[in-house]
C-alpha positions, 0 to 999 in steps of 0.5 A: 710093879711100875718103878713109879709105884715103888717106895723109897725102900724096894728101889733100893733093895730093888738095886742092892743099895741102902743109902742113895747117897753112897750109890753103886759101887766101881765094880757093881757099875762096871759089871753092869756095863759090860752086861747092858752096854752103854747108855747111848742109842744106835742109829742103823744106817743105809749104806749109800751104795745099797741107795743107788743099786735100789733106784735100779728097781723098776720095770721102765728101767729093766727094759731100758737096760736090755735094750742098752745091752743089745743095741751094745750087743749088736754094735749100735755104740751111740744107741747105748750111750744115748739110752745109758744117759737116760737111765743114768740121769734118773738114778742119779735123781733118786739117789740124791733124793734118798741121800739128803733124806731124814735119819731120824734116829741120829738126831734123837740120840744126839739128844742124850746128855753128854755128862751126868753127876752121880754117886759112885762109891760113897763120892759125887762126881761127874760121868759121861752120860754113856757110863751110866747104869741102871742103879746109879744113883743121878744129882739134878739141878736146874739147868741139867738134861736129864741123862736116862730115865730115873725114878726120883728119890728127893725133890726141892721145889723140882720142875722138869720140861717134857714138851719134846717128849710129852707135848705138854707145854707146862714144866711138871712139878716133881716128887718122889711119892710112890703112885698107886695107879697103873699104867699112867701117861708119861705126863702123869708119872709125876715121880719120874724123870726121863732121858732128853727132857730139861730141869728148869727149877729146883733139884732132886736125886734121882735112882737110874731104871732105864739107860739106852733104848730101854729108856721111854726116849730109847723106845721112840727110836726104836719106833722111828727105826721099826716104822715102816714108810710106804710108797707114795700114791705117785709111786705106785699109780706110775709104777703100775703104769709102767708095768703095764706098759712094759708088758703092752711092749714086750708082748708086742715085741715078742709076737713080731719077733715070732712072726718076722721068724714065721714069713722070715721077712728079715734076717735076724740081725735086722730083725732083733735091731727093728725090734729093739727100735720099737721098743726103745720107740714105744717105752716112755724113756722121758716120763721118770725125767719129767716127773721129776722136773715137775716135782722138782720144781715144785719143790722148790716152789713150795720152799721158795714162795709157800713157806714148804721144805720137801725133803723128798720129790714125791712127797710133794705129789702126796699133798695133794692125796691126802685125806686125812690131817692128824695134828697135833694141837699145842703151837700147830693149831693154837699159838702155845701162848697162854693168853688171860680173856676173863676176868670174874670179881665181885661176881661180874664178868670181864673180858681182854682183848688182845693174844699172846705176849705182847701187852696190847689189849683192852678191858670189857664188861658187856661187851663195852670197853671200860676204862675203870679200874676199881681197887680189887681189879688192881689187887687181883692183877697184883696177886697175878704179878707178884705170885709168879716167877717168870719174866716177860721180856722184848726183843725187836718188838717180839715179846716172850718168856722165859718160864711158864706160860701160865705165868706169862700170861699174868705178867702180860694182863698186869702190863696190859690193863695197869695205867702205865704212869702207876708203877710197881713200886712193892718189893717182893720178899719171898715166894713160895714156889707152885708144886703139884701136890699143894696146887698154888704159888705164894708171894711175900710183899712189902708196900711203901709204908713197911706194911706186908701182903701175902699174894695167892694164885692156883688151883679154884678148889685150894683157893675157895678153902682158904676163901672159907677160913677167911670168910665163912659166907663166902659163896663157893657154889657160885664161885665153883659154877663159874669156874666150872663154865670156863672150863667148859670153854676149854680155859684153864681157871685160876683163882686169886686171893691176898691176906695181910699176915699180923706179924713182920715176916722174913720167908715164907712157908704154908703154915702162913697160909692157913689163917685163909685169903680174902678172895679176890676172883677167877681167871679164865686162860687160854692157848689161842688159836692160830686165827689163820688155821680157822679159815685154812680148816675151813678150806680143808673142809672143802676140799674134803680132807679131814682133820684130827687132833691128837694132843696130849691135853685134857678131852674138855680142853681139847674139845673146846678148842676144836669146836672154836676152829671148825675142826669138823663140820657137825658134832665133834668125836672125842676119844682119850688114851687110855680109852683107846688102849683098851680097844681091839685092833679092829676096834681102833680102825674104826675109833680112828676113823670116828673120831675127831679129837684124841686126847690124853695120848701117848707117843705110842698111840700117835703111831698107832692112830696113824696105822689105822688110818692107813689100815682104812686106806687113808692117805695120811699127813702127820704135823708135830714139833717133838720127839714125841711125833717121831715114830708117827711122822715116819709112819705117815704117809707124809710127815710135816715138822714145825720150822721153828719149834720142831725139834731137830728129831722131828724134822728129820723124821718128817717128809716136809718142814713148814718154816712159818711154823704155820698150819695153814701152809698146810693147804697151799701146800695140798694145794699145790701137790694137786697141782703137781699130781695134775701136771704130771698126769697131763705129761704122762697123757701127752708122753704115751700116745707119741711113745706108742705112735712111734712103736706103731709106726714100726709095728705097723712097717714090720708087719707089712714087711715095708721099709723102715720110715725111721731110724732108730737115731731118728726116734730117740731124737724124737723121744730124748728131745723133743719129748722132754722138751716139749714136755717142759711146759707142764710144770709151768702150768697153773692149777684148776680153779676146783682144785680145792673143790675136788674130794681126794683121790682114791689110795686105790685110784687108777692114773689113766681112766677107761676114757683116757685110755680110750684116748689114749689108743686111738691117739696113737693109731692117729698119729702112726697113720697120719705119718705113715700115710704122709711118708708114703703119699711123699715116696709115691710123688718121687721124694727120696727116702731121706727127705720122706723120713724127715718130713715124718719126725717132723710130722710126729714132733708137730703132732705133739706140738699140736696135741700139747694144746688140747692136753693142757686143759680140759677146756677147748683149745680155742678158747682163753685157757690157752693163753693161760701158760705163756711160757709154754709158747717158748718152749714151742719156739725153742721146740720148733728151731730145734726142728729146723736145725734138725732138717736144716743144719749139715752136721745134725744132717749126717748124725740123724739122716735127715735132708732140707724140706721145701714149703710142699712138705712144711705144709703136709707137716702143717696139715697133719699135725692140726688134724690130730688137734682137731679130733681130739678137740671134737672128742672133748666138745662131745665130752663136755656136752655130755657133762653139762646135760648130765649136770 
């Protein structure tokens, strides 16, 4: 049995007590101690050089190393180093990334209370929050933060805020009844109080049943540290390339190894040193840099300008694969501002404008603007007013509060619709405070002439009772239809009433309840939706990417707010959580997919409804602000907090933190990771043909037993400089204009197509001739080799600069797309004088072999380099016909 479905009785002897107030002894609380440990969570931690030796872990790294190893080896110092930076440089990049990355659970445990006030030995004394053991007997006040989990004893008009662990936004009212029902949601274990979560009114006493990780907080982190993360889809598509890659390149390696063995063209020390210039030619030594200058970049673009902190590299890229959105609803979707819309008296319906707390709005009947304000509107606002005890405050023109929405949104109604000439001149006496059990809050009130007035507000169903005592015609029927309609709406109801009591009263209790109310009419409440998340949903939509709301809410509430944002196109699925605990694994795959709309969930099943999608290949975005989300931000594939109203477990658990704590930077966000992922697919189609080319080139040479065209400085000039400088200009590229028109990409999705790598080969075997073919037409008309091999790196560099234009878009080259990235133009420049220093300047002479070139060879350099502009643009004009006659 569930400590919650226990009496007062068996918790006690559950704990060998017989009066809560005398508590545990010294000794039982030491021993239990010793035996169970503190009271406290335990975040287990990375070590940060254990973060560094893993960014080793990768194939493009493991060949880079052996090549730094034998061109050391074989005494090529300035080889090694330069080959040694290059692996360095991206270590250190993965390594800061990893470093500054969440811990989750450090946060959570700061979460524990520092101190707790306890029975011990017959004596009420303060503790640390750590000392505590099951058993212990805990005092609450408003105020406390509650230090473990406890099943409560006594209540006095006790009220605990769950949101961080529950998402629920209303403070529950507590009790210390038993409850019968088994296996209830957090939220509905009204007799409970738990680790983390805040008293904001009343006491209670309480009896310890879970210190640590055993308590519902402790289980979290246990998720959050059990949770496993899984590559990003950039990861993987780039780890595949380069796996690839790199057994495209060693295989090569090996067969010319064993066939300058065979016709023993070299000797082995020439030979081992062509080939290890082949190899560091041909593997892509910029592609871990420049991935992560654009994703950098993009990074700090998102946080600058769109409102997005990343706290992770590739997480930026995985916007822009997500498929499906799970959000939650209360201050992500809707503004967690309880807003009054109706108002039903006199059997007439009215509505008001105006959201949140600020006191501008207008009344309504039909559609009309009115100004009238009978007498039963200004009671009924006054009944709203006076039965409340929250404050509606301002500050620099932003107005909030400090208790309960509900509340909240009386006090904003009352400001909103009372002319502001007629003050509140009735003193209120005493309240009789909500509770769960009678379901409505009183008010004692003395008007100007001495005279009282009792003020009722709550629950439609306890309010028509005490309408019917009142006046046995009272029309419940009617009464009940239309508060049955507002909840359709997804609205929470609240009637009203008001009584003048026949005697002078000094407090007030619910025996003065009984005698029944004059009813005053309905009111329809609702958590308004964000109005900027209706049109980011309905571009998400259009960019195919699901959204699925998992809240804690009821299904009809939830269900009514979903279709009020387009959540989906057609019918809305909803699924609650206990529903879905009872279903097989297979089952919840499939509910997870379904669905739209999850209500009534736990912690748990968040995790789980994200490990389902993801089980069905989903690329998944969790948003929360609670402790609660924790375990499933880390789970997903990317894990989005809220800026303001996140808990700090939740950014910490999360891969990206939105500061406008706004769901609509979600698909500028998405936006751009499509934008990123593109880039970075350009520079890798652009990085690989001039890698391969120069691995060709040296192929090619030692297969004809030729002379070798370039040196190795010469090539890793072309690939540690030119290359990434080059390369630079697609992070300043613009995104498409079908970036959001595009369906995700596949979680299986290949980073280079059949028809790009078609390209991508015959790229390579164009430039490798091209150069080759220039080298020796400038050797047989009498050039020195020098000036022969210079004239080459310059040819592959002009063949990059030239091809750059056509992988920018995938539009022609000769048309406005071009001009649309002015700064890659720069780059060209800087690109270009670097390549005269090069060829010009006397010390980069003697460290790269290199002479002077004279126009002749500047325009063969001209020539060769256009001509790979000018086949690869044929190939796409065929491409794009090809596409509009299949449209």
């Amino acid at each position: 049995m569930k400590p919650y479905q226990k009496n007062l009785v068996e918790l006690l002897q559950d704990y060998e007590q017989e009066d809560p107030l005398q508590g545990l002894s010294t000794k039982t609380a030491t021993k239990r101690a010793a035996s169970e440990g503190p009271n406290a969570l335990v975040a287990k931690k990375t070590p940060k050089w254990r973060l560094f030796i893993r960014q080793f872990n990768n194939m493009i790294i493991y060949i880079l190393l052996f090549a730094a190893l034998l061109t050391l080896f074989l005494g090529h110092y300035t080889d090694a180093l330069v080959i040694s930076v290059v692996i360095i440089a991206n270590a250190v990049i993965g390594y800061y990334q990893e470093a500054n990355a969440a811990d989750a659970l450090a946060k959570i445990k700061d979460l524990l209370a520092t101190n707790a006030t306890v029975y011990r030995d017959g004596i009420r004394q303060d503790i640390a929050a750590t000392k505590l053991v099951r058993g212990d007997v805990v005092f609450l006040e408003a105020g406390d933060q509650v230090s473990a989990d406890l099943r409560l004893l006594k209540t006095a008009d006790l009220r605990i805020e769950e949101a961080t662990l529950t998402g629920e936004a209303d403070a529950v009212t507590k009790h210390a009844e038993p409850l019968e029902e088994a296996d209830l949601p957090l939220a509905e274990q009204t007799n409970m109080a738990f680790s983390s979560t805040t008293v904001v009114n009343g006491s209670g006493l309480g009896i310890v049943v879970a210190t640590g990780q055993k308590t519902e907080l402790g289980k979290i982190s246990t998720a959050v540290a059990t949770a496993k993360t899984r590559p990003t889809p950039l990861v993987k598509e780039i780890n595949a390339l380069g796996k690839t890659v790199s057994i495209c390149v060693l295989g090569a390696a090996v067969l010319l190894f064993i066939l300058g063995m065979l016709f023993e063209t070299y000797s082995l020390p020439v030979l081992t040193l062509a080939i290890v210039t082949m190899i560091v030619g041909s593997i892509p030594e910029g592609l871990p840099a420049t991935t992560s200058v654009i994703l950098a970049l993009g990074v700090a673009d998102l946080a600058k300008n769109k409102n997005a902190i990343v706290k992770s590299l590739p997480s930026a890229e995985t916007l822009g694969a997500v498929d499906v959105i799970a959000t939650d609803k209360t201050g992500t979707l809707t503004k967690n501002e309880m807003t009054v819309t109706d108002i039903y008296f006199d059997e007439r319906h009215f509505s008001v404008s105006g959201s949140g707390y600020a006191p501008t709005g207008a009344l309504f009947i039909n559609r009309k603007p009115t100004n009238e304000r009978e007498a039963k509107l200004k009671e009924l606002l006054l009944a709203g007013y006076f039965a409340n005890d929250t404050t509606l405050t301002q500050n620099d023109d932003i107005w909030t509060i400090n208790g309960e929405p509900t509340d909240g949104a009386f006090l904003t109604v009352y400001h909103k619709l009372m002319p502001t000439k007629e003050q509140i001149n009735l003193e209120k006496l005493a309240l009789l405070p909500f509770d769960s059990f009678h379901r409505y809050m009183a008010s004692l009130v003395k008007l100007p002439n001495g005279t009282q007035k009792i003020y009722l507000k709550g629950a439609p169903d306890k309010v028509f009772n005490f309408a019917q005592q009142q006046d046995q015609s009272f029309n419940r029927s009617f009464w009940q239809a239309k508060a049955d309609q507002l909840a359709k709406q997804g609205k929470r109801v609240v009637a009203l009433g008001v009584i003048k009591p026949t005697e002078q009263l000094t407090k007030l209790t619910h025996e003065h309840l009984q005698s029944g109310f004059s009813f005053l009419g309905l009111v329809g409440i609702i958590d308004p939706p964000r109005p900027e998340v209706i049109a980011a949903l309905r571009e998400m939509n259009k960019a195919k990417v699901e959204v699925k709301m998992i809240t804690g809410d009821a299904p009809l509430t939830a269900a009514a707010i979903g279709r009020q944002l387009g959540l989906a196109p057609g019918e809305l699925q909803t699924i609650t959580g206990p529903i879905w605990d009872q279903l097989t694994p297979e089952q919840k795959v499939e509910a997870a997919v379904k669905n739209q709309i999850f209500a009534r969930t736990t912690p748990e099943n968040k995790l789980e409804i994200i490990e389902a999608l993801q089980q069905k290949g989903k690329i998944t975005a969790m948003t929360g602000d609670g402790v609660n989300d924790a375990p499933a931000l880390k789970k997903a594939d990317i894990g989005v907090a809220m800026g303001i109203k996140g808990t700090d477990a939740a950014k910490e658990a999360a891969d990206m933190i939105l500061t406008d704590d706004n769901f609509a930077t979600l698909a500028t966000a998405i936006k751009e990771g499509r934008r990123i992922y593109d880039n970075i697919k350009k520079s890798i189609l652009f990085l690989l043909p001039t890698s391969f080319a120069e691995g060709l080139i040296i192929f090619l040479t030692l297969l004809f037993d030729q002379e070798m065209p370039l040196q190795a400085t010469q090539l890793l000039w072309i690939n540690l400089v030119s290359a990434i400088t080059i390369q630079f200009a697609f992070i300043f590229e613009p995104g498409a204009s079908d970036l959001m028109k595009r369906p995700p990409r596949k979680s299986n999705h290949q980073l280079i197509s059949g028809r790009e790598m078609l390209q991508l080969g015959y790229v390579s075997l164009l430039i490798a001739l091209v150069g080759l073919g220039a080298y020796e037409l400038l050797i047989a008309t009498g050039a020195t080799t020098a000036l022969a091999s210079t004239a080459m790196v310059n040819i592959i560099v002009f063949s990059k600069i030239f091809y750059l234009f056509n992988i920018r878009t995938a539009e022609s080259a000769f048309s406005r797309a071009s001009f649309t990235n002015k700064k890659a133009f720069g780059i060209i420049l800087l690109m270009i004088g670097l390549q005269l220093g090069l060829t010009y300047l006397p010390f980069m002479q003697n460290a790269f072999s290199t002479t002077a070139m004279q126009l002749g060879e500047w325009s063969l350099t001209i020539i060769c380099g256009f001509s790979i502009l000018a086949v690869t643009e044929l190939d796409k004009f065929f491409k794009l016909r090809l596409a509009h006659i299949k449209n």
